[in-house]
N, C-alpha and C positions, 0 to 999 in steps of 0.2 A: 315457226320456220319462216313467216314471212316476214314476220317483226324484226327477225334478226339478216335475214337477204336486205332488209330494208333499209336497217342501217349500219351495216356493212355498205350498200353501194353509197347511201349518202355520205359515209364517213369518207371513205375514196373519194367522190366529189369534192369534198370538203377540202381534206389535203390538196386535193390536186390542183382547187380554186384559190388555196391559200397561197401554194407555196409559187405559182403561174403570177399571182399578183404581188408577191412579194419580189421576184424576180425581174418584176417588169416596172415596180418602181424602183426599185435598185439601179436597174439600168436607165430608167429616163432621169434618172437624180444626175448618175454618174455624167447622162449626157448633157443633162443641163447646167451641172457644172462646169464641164468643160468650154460648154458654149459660152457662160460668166466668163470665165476666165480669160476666152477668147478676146471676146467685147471690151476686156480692161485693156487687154493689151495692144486692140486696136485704136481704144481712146486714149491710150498712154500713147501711143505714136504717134497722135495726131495732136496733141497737147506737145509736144518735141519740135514739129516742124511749126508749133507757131512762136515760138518761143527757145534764145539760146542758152538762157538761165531764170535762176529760180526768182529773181526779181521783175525780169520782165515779164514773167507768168502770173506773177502776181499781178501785175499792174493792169493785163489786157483779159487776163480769165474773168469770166461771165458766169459759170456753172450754170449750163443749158440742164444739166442732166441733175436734178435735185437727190437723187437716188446714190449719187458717186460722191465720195472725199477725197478733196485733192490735199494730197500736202507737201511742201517743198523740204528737202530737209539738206541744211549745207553740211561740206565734210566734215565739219566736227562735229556733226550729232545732231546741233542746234534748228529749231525749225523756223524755216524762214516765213512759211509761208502756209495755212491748212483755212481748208474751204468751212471748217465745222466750229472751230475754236480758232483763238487768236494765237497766233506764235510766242509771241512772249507768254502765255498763261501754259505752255506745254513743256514738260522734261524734256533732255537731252534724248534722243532716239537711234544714237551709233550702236544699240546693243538692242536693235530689232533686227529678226531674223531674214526678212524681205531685204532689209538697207546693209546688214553683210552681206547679204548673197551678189545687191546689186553693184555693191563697192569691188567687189574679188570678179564676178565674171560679168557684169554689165546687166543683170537682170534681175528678178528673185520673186519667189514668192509663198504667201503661207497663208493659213488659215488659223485663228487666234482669238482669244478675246481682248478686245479692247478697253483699257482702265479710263483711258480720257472719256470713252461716248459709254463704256459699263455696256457692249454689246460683242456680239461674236462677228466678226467681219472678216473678208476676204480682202488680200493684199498683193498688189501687184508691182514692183517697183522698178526703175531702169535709172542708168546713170548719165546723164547731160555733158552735153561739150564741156560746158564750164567746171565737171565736177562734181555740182548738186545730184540728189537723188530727187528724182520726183516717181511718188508714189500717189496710185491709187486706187480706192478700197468702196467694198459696196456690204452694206449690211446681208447677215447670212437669212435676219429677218426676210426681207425681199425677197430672198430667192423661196423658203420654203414657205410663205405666202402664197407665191406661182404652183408650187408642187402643191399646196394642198386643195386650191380651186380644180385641178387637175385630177387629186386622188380622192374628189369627191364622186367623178362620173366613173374614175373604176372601181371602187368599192360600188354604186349602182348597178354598173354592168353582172359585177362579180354576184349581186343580191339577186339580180334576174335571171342569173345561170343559173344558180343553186337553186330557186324556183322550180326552173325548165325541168332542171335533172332530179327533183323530187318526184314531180311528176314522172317523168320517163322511167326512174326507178320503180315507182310501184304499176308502172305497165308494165314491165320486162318482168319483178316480182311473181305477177298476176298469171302472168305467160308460163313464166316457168312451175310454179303450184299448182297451177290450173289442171293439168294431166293426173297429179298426184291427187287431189282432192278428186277430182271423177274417177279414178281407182279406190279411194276410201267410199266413194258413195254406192260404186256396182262394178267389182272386181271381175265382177260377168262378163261384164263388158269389154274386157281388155283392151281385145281386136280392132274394135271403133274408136279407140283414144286417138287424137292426133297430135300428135307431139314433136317436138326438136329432135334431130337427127342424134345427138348427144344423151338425150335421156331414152333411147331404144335399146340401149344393152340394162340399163336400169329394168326400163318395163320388160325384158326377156324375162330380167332375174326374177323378176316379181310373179311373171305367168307362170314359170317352173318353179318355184313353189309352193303358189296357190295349185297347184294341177297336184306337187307331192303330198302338200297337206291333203287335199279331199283323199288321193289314192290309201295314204296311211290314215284317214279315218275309216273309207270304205274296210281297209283291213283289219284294223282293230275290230270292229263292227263283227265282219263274217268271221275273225275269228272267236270273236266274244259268243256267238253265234256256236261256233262249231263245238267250244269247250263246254257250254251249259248243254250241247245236246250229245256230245264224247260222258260228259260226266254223269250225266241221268242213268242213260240206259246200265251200267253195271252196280248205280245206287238205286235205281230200280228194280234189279233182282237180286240184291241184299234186301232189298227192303221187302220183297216180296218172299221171299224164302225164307226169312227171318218169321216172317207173319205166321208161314204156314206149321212152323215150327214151335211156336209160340201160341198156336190156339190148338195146337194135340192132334190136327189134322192129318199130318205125317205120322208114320210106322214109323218104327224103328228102322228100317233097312230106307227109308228115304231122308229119315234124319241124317244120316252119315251124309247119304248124297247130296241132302241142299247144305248140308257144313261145308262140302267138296267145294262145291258151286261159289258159297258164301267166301269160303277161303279164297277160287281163283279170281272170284270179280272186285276181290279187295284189293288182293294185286294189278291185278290191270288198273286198278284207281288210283294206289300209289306210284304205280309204273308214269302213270300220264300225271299227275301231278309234277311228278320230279321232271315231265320233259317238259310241261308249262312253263315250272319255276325254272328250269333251264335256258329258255328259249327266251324266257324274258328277261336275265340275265346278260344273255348274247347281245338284244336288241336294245339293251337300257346303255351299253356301253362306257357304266362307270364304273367298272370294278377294274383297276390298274393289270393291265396281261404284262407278264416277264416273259420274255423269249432268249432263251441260250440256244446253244450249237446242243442237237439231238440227233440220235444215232435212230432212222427211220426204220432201217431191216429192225435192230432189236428192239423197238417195241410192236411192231408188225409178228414178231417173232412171238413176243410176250402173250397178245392177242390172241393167236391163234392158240398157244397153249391152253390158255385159260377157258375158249369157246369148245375143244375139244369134244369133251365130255359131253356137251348142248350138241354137238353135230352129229355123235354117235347114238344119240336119245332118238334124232330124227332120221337117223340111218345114212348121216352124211358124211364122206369125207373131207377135211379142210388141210390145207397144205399150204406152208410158207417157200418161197421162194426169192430166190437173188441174193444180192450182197449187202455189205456196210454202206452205208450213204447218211453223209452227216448235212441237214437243214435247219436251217435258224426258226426255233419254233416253240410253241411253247407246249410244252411235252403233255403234260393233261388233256389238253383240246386234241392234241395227236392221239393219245387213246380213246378221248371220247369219239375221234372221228374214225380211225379203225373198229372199232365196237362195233358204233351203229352202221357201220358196211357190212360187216363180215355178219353181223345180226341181222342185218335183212335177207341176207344173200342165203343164212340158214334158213331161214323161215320160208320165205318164199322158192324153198328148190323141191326135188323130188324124191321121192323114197330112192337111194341107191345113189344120188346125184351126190355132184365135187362141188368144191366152194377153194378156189384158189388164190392166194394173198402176192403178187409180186412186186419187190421195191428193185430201183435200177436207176442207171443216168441216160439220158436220151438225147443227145448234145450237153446246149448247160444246163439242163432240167434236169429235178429229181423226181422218177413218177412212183406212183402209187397205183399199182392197178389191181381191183377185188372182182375177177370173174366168177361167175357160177352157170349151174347149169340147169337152172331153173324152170320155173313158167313164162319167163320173161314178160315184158312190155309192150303192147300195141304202141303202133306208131302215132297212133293218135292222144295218146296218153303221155309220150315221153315227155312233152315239154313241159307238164304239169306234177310230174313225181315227186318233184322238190317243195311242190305247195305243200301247207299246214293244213294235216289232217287228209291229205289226197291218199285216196288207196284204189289201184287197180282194181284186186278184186275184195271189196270188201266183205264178205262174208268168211273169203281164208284171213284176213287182217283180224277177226275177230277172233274165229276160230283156232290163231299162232298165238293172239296177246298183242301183236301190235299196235300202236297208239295213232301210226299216219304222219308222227313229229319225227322219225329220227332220220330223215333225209333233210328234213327241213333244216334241222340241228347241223348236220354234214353241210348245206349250205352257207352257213353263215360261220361256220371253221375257217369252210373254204377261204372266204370273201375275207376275213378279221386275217388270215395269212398269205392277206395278193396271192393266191395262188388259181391252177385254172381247172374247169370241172370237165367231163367230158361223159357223154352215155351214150355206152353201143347197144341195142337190143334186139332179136329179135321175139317174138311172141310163139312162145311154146319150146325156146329152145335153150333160153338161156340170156343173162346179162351181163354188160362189164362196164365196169364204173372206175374212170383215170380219174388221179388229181395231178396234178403237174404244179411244182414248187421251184420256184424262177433262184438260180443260182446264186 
């Protein structure tokens, strides 16, 4: 990570030093051309007022400035007169670009290469009383000469920055890593990191889910915990009643019985099995859920027909109530979650006691409400019903077959269909358990 902040910010430097010193020889080129240009035209002026043609210029020019070419060139073309080469050794010159420009509007000028000197030279020309043109011209050598004694101290400059900002780069690098690597070294520590104002909703993310992994280990753990000692105690008395059965100790008339026994503790073993393999199903969250539009009264309706029989074994009545109400759901999980309600609410009610199923709309909600008239829930226990393996009174959870999972199971229905849970109890009198499914 630092390797690459690192050169990421050098490469930015980089451009940013290239493209800053390209633009700024660009511009002092641009301007020190202009300044040539200027200087020709001031020594073109003043080679004018000492002289009214191209003859006299010849005869009293001196060339102070060894760096300049002067050359006289009359209107046919012909040159009378050049500071570099003799006039007679020189072509006709009416079909350079400088000497039409200065023929047609008094002035001209270009940049070109030159065949007589075989160099690139600039050209500056003006037209005389008499007619002649006199031009003149400075090699392009000269000037970029000056520009590169020049663009030796800003390519320096530019080496010394990119230095500067290496450095500064892997301070800033260091700055910003620094917090992260004291999080990789003692995530304990969170609270004591000091950090950029910018990386605090990072370290939030970080604290909340170092805080969710340890809580869903703690829970795996206690519940790894709860299932090896859920699963013992009824493989414990198969395995005991089997023994006793099995060494001729038993009668006849207790062999039936511990078969009785062996038969219901096998069930309660597959019972919690399938709500393990249930619940870790819900919680693994890879198995694709399809949701369509479902009619909540009839399968509440369905529900209850089917518990019937189970609520008449325990001396309970169970009754559906309300009307049609269609929610977007996925119809299984709806039976499984009417089941394990209306299965608790038998289990834990009373000889004689009701168990009553109501679907309805409550504004834009659709509720589910499974009351009974139970044992009910201490108030101290309510917020804990929905844990894995919680049972109020456990010795009735034993004595019904219950496993402690199927509210858990109802929990996480809940939650997988946004919807909202609600528990009224009170203890000794009776429960009721709303689910509310948002419109």
């Amino acid at each position: 990570m630092k390797k690459k902040i690192n050169t990421y910010l050098l490469l930015t430097v980089f451009i940013t030093l290239v493209a800053t010193l390209s633009m700024a020889v660009a511009i002092f080129h641009h301007m020190y051309r202009e300044q040539v240009i200027g200087d020709m035209q001031t020594y073109t002026t003043l080679l004018q007022s000492m002289a009214s043609s191209g003859e006299e210029l010849a005869e009293h020019y001196t060339r102070p400035d060894p760096e300049l070419r002067v050359t006289v060139i009359a209107q046919d073309g012909s040159v009378v007169y050049d500071s570099e080469a003799g006039g007679a050794a020189l072509g006709n010159h009416a079909d350079r670009p400088e000497v039409q420009q200065a023929e047609e509007s008094g002035q001209g000028y270009s940049v070109r290469h030159s065949d007589t000197l075989n160099r690139d030279m600039y050209y500056y020309a003006v037209r005389m009383e008499d007619g002649d043109i006199l031009r003149v011209s400075k090699e392009e050598a000269s000037i970029w000469g000056m520009f590169t004694k020049t663009t030796r101290g800003i390519v320096g400059i530019g080496i010394l920055m990119f230095a500067l900002c290496f450095f500064l780069a892997r301070y800033i690098t260091d700055g910003i890593v620094r917090p992260i690597e004291q999080l990789a070294d003692d995530i304990d520590a969170i609270d004591e990191i000091h950090t950029y104002e910018e990386l605090v909703p990072f370290i939030t993310t970080i604290r909340q889910q170092h805080e969710d992994i340890i809580k869903s280990a703690k829970m795996r753990q206690e519940f790894t915990a709860n299932v090896s000692h859920e699963l013992k105690t009824p493989l414990t008395s198969i395995s005991g009643y089997a023994e006793l059965i099995e060494t001729g100790i038993a009668g006849e008339n207790e062999v039936r019985r511990f078969a009785r026994e062996i038969h219901r503790n096998a069930k309660r073993l597959l019972t919690l099995i399938n709500d393990i393999i249930r619940l870790s199903e819900l919680d693994s969250d890879q198995k694709e859920v399809s949701y369509t539009e479902v009619d909540l009264y009839d399968i509440a309706e369905t529900c209850v027909e089917m518990l019937k029989l189970n609520a008449e074994n325990h001396g309970i009545k169970i009754a559906c109530h309300g009307s049609r109400c269609m929610i977007h759901a996925n119809r299984e999980m709806m039976e499984e979650l009417l089941f394990n309600l209306c299965d608790n609410a038998i289990r834990y009610n009373r000889l004689g006691g009701r168990v009553d199923v109501m679907v309805g709309m409550r504004g834009n909600q659709t509720y589910l409400i499974v009351r009974d008239t139970g044992i009910g829930i201490p108030e101290e226990s309510q917020e804990r019903v929905f844990e894995r393996f919680y049972r109020v009174d456990k010795s009735r959870s034993k004595l019904t077959g219950g496993t402690g999972l199927g509210l858990a199971i109802v929990k996480h229905i809940v939650a997988q269909h946004h919807a909202e849970l609600e528990l009224k109890s009170e203890f000794g009198r009776g429960t009721e358990i709303t689910v509310l499914f948002q419109d």
